[in-house]
C-alpha positions as CSV (number, residue, x, y, z in Angstrom):
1,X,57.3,-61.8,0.8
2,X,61.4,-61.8,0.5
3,X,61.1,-65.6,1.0
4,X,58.2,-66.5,-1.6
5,X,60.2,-64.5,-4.1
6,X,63.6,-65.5,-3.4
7,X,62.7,-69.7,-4.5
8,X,60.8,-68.6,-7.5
9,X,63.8,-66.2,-9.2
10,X,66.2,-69.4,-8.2
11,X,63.9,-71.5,-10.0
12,X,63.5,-69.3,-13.2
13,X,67.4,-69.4,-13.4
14,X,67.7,-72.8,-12.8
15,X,65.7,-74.1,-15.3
16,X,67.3,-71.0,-17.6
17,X,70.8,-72.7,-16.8
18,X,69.5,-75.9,-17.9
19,X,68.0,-75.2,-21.0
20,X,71.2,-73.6,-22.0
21,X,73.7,-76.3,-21.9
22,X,73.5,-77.0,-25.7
23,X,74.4,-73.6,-26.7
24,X,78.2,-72.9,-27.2
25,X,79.5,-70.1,-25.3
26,X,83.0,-69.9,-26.0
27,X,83.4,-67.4,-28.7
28,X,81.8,-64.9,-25.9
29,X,83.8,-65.3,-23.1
30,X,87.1,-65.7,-21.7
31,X,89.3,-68.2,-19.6
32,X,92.1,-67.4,-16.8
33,X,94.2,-70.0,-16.2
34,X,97.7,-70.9,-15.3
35,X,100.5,-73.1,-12.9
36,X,101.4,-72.2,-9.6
37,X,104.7,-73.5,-8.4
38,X,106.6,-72.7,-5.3
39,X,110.0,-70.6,-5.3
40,X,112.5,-73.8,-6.0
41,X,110.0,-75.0,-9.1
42,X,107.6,-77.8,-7.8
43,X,104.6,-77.4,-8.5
44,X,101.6,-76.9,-5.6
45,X,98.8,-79.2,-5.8
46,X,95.0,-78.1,-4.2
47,X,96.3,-74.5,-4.0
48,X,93.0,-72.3,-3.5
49,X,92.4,-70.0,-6.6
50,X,89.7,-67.2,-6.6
51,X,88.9,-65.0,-9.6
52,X,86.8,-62.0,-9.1
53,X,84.8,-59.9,-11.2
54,X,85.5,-56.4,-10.1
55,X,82.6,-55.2,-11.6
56,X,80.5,-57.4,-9.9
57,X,82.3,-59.2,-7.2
58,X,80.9,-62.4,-8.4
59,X,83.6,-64.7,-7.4
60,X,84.7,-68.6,-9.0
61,X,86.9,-70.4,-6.5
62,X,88.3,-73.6,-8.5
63,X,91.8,-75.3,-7.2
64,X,95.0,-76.6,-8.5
65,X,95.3,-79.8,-10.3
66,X,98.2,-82.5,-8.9
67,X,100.2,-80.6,-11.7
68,X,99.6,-77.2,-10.2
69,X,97.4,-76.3,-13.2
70,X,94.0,-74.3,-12.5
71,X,92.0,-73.3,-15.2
72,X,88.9,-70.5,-15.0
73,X,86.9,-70.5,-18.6
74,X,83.6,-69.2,-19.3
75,X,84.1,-65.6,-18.1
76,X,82.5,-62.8,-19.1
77,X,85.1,-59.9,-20.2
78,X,86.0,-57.5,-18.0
79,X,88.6,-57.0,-15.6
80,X,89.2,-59.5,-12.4
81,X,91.7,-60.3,-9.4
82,X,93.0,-63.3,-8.8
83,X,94.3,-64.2,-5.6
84,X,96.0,-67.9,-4.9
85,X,96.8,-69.2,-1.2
86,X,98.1,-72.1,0.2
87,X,99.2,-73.5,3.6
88,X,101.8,-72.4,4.5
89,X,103.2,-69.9,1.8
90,X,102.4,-66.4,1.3
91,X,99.4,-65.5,-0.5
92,X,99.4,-64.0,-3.9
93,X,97.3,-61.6,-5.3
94,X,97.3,-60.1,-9.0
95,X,94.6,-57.2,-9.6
96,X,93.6,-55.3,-12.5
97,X,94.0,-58.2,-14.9
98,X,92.0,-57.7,-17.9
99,X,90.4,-60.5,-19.8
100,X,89.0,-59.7,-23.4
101,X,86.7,-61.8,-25.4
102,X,87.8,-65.4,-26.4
103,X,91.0,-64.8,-24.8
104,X,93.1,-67.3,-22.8
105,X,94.7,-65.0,-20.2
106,X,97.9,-67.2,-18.8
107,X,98.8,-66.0,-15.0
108,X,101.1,-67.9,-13.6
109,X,102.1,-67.8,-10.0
110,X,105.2,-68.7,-7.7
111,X,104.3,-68.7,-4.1
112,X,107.1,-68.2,-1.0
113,X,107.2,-69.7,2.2
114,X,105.1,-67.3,4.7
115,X,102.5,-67.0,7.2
116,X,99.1,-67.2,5.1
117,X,98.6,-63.5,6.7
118,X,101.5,-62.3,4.3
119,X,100.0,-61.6,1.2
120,X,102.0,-60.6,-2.0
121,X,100.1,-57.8,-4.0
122,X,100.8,-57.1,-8.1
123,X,99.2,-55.5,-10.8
124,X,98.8,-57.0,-13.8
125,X,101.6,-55.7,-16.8
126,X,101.3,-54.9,-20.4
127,X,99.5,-57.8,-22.7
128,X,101.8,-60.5,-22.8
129,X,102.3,-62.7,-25.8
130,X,99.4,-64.8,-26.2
131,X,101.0,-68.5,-25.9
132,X,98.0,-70.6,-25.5
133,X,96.1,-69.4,-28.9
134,X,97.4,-69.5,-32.7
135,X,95.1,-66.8,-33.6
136,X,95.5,-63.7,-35.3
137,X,93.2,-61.2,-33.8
138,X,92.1,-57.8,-33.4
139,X,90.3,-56.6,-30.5
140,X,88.3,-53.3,-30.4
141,X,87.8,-52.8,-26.6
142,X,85.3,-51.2,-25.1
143,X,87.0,-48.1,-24.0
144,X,87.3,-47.7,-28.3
145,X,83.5,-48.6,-28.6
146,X,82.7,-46.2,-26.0
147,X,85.3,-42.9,-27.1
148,X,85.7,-43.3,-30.7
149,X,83.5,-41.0,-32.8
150,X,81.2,-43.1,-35.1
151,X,78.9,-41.8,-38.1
152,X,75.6,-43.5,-37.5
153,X,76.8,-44.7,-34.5
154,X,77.6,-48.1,-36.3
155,X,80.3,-50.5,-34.9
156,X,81.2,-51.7,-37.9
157,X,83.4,-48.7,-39.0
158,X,85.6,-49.7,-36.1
159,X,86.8,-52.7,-38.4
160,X,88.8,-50.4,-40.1
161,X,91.0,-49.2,-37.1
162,X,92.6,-52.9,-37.6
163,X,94.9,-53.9,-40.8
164,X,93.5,-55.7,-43.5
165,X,90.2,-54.3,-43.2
166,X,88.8,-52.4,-46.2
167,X,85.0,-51.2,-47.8
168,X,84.5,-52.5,-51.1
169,X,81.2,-53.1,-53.6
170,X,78.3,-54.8,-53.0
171,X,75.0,-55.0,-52.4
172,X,75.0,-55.2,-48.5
173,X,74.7,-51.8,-48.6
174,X,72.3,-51.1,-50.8
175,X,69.7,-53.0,-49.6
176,X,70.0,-52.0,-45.5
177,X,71.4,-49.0,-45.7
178,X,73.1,-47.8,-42.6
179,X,73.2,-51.1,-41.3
180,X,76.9,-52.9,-42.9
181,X,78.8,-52.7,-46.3
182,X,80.4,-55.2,-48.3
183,X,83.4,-55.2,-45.9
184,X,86.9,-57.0,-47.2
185,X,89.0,-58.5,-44.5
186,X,92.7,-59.3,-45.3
187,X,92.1,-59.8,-48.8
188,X,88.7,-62.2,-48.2
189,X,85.3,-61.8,-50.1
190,X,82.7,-59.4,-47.8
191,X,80.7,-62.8,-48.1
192,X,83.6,-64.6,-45.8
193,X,82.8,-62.6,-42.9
194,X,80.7,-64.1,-39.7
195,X,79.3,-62.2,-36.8
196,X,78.5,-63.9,-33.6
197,X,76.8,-62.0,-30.6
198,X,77.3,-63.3,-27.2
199,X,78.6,-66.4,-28.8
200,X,75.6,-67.6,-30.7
201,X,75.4,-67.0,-34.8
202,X,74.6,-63.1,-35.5
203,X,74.8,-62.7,-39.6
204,X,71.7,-62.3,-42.4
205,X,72.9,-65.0,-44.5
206,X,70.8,-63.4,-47.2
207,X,73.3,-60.1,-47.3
208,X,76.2,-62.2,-44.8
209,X,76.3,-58.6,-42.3
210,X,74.9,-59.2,-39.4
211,X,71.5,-59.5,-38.9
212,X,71.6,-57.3,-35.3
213,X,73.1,-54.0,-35.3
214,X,73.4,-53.8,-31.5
215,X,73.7,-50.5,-30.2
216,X,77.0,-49.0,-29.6
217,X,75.9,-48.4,-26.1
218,X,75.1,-52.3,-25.7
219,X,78.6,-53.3,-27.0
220,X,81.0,-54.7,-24.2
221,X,84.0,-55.2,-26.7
222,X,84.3,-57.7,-29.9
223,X,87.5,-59.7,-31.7
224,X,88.0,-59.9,-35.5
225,X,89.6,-63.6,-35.8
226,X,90.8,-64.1,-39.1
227,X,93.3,-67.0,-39.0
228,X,94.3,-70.2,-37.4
229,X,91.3,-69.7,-35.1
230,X,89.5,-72.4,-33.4
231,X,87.5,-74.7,-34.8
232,X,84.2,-73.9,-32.6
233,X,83.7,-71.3,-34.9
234,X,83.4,-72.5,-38.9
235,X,81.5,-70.7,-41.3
236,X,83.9,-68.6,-42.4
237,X,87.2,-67.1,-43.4
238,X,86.8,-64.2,-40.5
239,X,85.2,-64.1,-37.1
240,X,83.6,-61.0,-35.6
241,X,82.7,-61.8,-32.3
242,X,80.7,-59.1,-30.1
243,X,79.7,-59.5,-26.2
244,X,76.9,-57.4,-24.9
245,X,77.0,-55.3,-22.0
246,X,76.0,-56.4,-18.7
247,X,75.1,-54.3,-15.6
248,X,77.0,-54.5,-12.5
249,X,76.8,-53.2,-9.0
250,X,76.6,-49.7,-9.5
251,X,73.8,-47.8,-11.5
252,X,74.9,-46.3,-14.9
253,X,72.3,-44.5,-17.2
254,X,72.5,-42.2,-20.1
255,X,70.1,-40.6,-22.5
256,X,71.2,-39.8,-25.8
257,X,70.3,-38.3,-29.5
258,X,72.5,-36.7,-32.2
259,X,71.0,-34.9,-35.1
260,X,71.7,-34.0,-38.5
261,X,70.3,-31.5,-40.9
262,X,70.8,-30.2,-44.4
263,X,70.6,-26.9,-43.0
264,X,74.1,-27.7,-42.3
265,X,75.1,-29.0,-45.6
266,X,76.5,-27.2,-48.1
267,X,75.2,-27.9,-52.2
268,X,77.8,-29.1,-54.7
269,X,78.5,-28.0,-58.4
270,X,75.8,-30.5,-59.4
271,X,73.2,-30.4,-56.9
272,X,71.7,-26.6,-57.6
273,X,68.7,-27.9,-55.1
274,X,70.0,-29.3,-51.9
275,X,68.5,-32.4,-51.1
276,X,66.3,-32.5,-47.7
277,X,68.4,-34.5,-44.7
278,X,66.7,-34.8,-41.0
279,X,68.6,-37.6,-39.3
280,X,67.7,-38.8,-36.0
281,X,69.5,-40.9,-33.4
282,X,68.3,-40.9,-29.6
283,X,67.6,-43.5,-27.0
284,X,68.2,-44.8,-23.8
285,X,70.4,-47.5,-21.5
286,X,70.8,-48.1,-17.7
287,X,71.9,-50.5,-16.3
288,X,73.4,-52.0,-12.6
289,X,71.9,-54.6,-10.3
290,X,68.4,-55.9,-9.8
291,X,66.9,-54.1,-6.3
292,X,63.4,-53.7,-5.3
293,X,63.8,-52.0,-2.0
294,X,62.4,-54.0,1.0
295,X,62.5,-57.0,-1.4
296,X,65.1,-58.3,-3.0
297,X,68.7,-57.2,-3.2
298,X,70.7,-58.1,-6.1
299,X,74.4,-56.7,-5.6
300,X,76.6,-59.5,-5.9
301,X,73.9,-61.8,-7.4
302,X,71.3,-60.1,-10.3
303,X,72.0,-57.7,-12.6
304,X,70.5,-55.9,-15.5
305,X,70.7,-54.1,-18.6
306,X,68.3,-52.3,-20.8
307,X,68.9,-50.0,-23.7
308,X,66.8,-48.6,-26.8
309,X,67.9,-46.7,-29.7
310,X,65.5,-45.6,-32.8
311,X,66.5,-43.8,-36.0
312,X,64.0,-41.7,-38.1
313,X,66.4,-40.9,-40.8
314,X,64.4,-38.8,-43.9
315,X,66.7,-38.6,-46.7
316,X,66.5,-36.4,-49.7
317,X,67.4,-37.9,-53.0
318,X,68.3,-35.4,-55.7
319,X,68.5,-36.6,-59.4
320,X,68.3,-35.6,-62.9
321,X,66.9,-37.3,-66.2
322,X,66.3,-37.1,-70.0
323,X,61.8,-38.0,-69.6
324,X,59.9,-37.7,-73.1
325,X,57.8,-34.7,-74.2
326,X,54.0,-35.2,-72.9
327,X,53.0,-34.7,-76.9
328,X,55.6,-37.4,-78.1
329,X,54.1,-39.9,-75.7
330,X,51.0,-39.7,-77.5
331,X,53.0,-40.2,-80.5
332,X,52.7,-36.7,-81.5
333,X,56.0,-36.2,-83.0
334,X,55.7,-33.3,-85.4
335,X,57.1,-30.7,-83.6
336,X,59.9,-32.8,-82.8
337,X,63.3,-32.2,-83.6
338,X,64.5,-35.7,-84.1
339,X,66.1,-36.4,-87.1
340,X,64.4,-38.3,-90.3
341,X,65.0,-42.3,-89.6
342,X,67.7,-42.8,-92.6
343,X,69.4,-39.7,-92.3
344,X,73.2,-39.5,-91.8
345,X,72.3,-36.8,-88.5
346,X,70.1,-40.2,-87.0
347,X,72.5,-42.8,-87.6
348,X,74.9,-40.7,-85.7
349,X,72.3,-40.2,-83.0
350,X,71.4,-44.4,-82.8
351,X,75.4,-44.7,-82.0
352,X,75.1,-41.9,-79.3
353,X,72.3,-43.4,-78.1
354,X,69.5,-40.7,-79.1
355,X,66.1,-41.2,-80.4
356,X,64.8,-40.4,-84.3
357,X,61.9,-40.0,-85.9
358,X,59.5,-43.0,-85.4
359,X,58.5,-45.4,-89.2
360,X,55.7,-47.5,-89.9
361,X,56.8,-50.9,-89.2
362,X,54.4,-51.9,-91.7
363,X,55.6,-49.9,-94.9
364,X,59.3,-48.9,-93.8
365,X,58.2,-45.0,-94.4
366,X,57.9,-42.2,-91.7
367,X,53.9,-41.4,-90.4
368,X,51.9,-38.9,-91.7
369,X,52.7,-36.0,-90.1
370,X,54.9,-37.1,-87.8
371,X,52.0,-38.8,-85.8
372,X,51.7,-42.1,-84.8
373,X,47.9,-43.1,-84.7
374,X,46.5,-44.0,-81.2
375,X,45.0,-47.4,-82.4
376,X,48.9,-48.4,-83.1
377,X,50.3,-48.6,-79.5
378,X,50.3,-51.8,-78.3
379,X,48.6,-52.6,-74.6
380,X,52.7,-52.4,-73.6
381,X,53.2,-49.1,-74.6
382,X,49.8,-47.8,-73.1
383,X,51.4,-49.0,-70.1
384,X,55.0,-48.0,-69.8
385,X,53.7,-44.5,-71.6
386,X,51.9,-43.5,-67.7
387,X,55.1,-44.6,-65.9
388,X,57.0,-40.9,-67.4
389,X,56.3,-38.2,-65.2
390,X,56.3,-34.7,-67.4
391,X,59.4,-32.3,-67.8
392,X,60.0,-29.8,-64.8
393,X,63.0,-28.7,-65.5
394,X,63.6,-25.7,-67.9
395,X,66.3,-23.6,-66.5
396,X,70.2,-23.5,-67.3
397,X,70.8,-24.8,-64.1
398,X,68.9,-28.3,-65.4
399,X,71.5,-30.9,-66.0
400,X,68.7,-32.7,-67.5
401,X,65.1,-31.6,-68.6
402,X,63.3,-33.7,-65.5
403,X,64.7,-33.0,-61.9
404,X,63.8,-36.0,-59.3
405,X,63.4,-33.9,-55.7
406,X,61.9,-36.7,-52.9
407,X,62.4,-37.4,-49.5
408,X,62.4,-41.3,-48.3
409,X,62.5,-42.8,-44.9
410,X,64.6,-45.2,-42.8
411,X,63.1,-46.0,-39.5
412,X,65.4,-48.5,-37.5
413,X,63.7,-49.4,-33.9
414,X,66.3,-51.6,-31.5
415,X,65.7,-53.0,-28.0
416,X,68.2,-55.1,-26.1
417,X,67.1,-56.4,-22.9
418,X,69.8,-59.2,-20.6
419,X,69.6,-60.4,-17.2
420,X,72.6,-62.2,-15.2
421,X,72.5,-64.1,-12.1
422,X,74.8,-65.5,-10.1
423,X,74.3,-68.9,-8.6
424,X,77.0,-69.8,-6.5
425,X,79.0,-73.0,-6.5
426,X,76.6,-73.7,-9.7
427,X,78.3,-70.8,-12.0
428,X,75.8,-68.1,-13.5
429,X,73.5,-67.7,-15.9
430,X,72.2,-64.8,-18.7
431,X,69.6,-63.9,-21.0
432,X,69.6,-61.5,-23.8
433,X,66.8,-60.7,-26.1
434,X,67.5,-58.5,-29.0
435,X,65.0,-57.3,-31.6
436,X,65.4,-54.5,-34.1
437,X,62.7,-53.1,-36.7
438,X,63.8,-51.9,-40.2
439,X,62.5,-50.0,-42.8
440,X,64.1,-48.9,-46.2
441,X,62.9,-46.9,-49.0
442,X,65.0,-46.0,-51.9
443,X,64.3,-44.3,-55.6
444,X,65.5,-46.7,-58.3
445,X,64.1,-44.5,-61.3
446,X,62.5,-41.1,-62.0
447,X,59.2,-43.0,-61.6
448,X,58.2,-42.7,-58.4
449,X,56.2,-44.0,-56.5
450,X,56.2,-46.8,-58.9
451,X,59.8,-46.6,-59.2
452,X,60.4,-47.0,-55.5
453,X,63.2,-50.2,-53.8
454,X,61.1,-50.9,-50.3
455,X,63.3,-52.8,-48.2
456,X,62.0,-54.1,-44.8
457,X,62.2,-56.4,-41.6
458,X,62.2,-57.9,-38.2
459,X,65.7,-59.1,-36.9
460,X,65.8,-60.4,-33.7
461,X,68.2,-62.5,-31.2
462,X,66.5,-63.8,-28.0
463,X,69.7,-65.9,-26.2
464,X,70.1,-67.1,-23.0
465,X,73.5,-69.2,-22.2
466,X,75.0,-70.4,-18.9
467,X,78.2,-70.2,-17.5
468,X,78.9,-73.3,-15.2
469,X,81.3,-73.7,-12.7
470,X,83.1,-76.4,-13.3
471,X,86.5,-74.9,-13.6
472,X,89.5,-77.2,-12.8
């Protein structure tokens, strides 16, 4: 069984890893790279350089250049040790050095004469500057996606813990609500900004936020590039580029859901009813590596991630509005208090905006009685006169004589699935799939539900990219 299974996986990913050669990667990963030199300055030449993910002990194992120049790109973040050996100095090892996304981490090396079983230990410093990029970044790691409190559990608020990020207007959210605002980055329209998840295009170009929401708990880390960045990227004045989470080789799991009520809300000076709020979040995500006891053992090699989040959000909307008397829709005006069309009192009322008693188009005088005769509404008005709900508002606490009490929903349904596999001397491989379900509804006028903004969609992001080793 182990060896029927064992060629058909391999085969899966190597046919993955081939289709995914056309898709750029780079704004998803990172790169290690450096010179190694020996203690008087020459450089070493075919000095053996291994990187290691600690997470998963996946390992690359490139060498030196004649210049003493190695280079490691196409690594996922996380944190790594590097160790370098070679004959006849001392190895050198560096753990604990952690590589965010599209960062060029420099770690350069001087070796000393030894025995190759002398090895030199360090642990990686402080960030140093950043000498092989001109960009101007900010990086939101994933201990800040993880610990940092979020309403709506929505990564986007952490834009604002970096300068030059502000909310302003627009319509991105009005029409997904809960899912991105018109978001100003160092002075740029919200319209400048582009997402990117695991390196591949990630914004509604309809709204320009990004079309995936990922969960919070899917989120390794992501980079807000806003100048002098690479080209790779384009688009746009600003770059927010998000990795997903991968498993490694231990199992993680958690099960989740926050709620929210208007039971814990207090009313404001204008709201005398308090407007009905049940907000759920929950889901799920484990993750770790790919075992199927007595069958296949993926430490080292396979790993997974799954995660699920749904919202059922039922919001209240509370409103008040001037709606005609059922008798003066009918054109019965006569116990109206409008003042006489002509009259000093309904001039002032045209400039503040107030109705007056209706004329005869035909003759220039007011109706008989106040009345307007059925047979003179137009098909129009026999319309627009069924959109006015009736007054239901009579009390001193009305701000208005027609109070708009109604409860809409917004249903979000998110799944993100990705697979990683390590292929040895060949690199490694992923796929992702992403696909969220959204649902809006929103009042626009008093008329519901004719009056109603229905807002919905399927946004997904299948992705599968490779990672080969062909580091120098």
């Amino acid at each position: 069984m182990l060896r029927t299974f064992k060629p058909t996986l391999w085969t899966f990913f190597a046919m993955l890893g081939t289709a995914s050669m056309a898709f750029g990667q780079g704004g998803a990963t990172g790169t290690i790279l450096g010179t190694v030199s020996d203690n008087t300055g020459a450089v070493l030449p075919n000095a053996s350089i291994t990187v290691t993910n600690t997470v998963t002990d996946v390992a690359h194992r490139p060498q030196t250049t004649a210049a003493g120049d190695y280079s490691v790109p196409d690594l996922q973040p996380g944190t790594y040790s590097v160790s370098i050996q070679a004959p006849g100095f001392s190895s050198h090892v560096v753990n604990n050095v952690t590589l965010v996304v599209a960062q060029q981490a420099r770690l350069n090396a001087t070796l000393t004469p030894g025995a190759a079983a002398e090895t030199v230990q360090v642990n990686a410093g402080a960030v140093a500057l950043d000498t092989d990029t001109s960009s101007v970044s900010q990086l939101v790691s994933q201990k800040q996606v993880d610990q940092l409190p979020l309403n709506g559990r929505n990564f986007l608020n952490l834009l604002f813990i970096g300068a030059g990020a502000v909310q302003t207007v627009g319509e991105q959210g009005q029409m997904r609500q809960g899912e991105g605002n018109a978001i100003s980055i160092n002075g740029a329209r919200p319209e400048s900004n582009n997402y990117t998840l695991d390196g591949m295009v990630n914004t509604d170009t309809a709204l320009n936020t990004p079309a995936v929401i990922l969960s919070q708990d899917a989120i390794q880390e992501f980079k807000v590039q806003s100048e002098t960045y690479s080209a790779e990227y384009g688009f746009s004045a600003n770059q927010v580029n998000i990795v997903s989470k991968s498993g490694g080789n231990q199992f993680h799991g958690a099960v989740f859901e926050f709620a929210r009520n208007d039971a814990f809300d207090a009313s404001t000076h204008f709201q005398p009813v308090k407007p009905e709020l049940r907000q759920n979040q929950y889901g799920y995500v484990p993750d770790g590596p790919v075992w199927i006891p007595k069958i296949y053992d993926g430490r080292n090699k396979t790993f997974f991630l799954a995660n699920y989040e749904g919202w059922r959000i039922r919001n209240g909307t509370s409103s008040y509005s001037n709606v005609p008397d059922p008798t003066q829709i009918t054109g019965n005006f006569a116990s109206s208090n409008l003042p006489a069309y002509g009259s000093a009192a309904c001039t002032s009322a045209l400039n503040g905006n107030n109705p007056c008693m209706p004329i005869d188009p035909t003759t220039g005088q007011p109706f008989p009685g106040n009345i307007v005769p059925a047979g003179r509404f137009g098909n129009l008005a026999n319309v627009t006169a069924k959109l006015f709900p009736a007054p239901n508002c009579f009390t001193s606490d009305c701000l208005d004589n027609y109070h708009l009490g109604v409860t809409l929903p917004n249903d979000t349904d998110q799944q993100t699935y990705r697979l990683d596999q390590n292929i040895g001397k060949f690199g490694s491989v992923f796929f992702r799939y992403t696909k969220a379900n959204y649902s809006l509804e929103t009042a626009s006028t008093t008329s519901v539900p004719a009056g109603l903004n229905i807002f919905s969609g399927i946004f997904g992001s299948p992705v599968h990219g490779g990672f080969p080793d062909f580091a120098k």
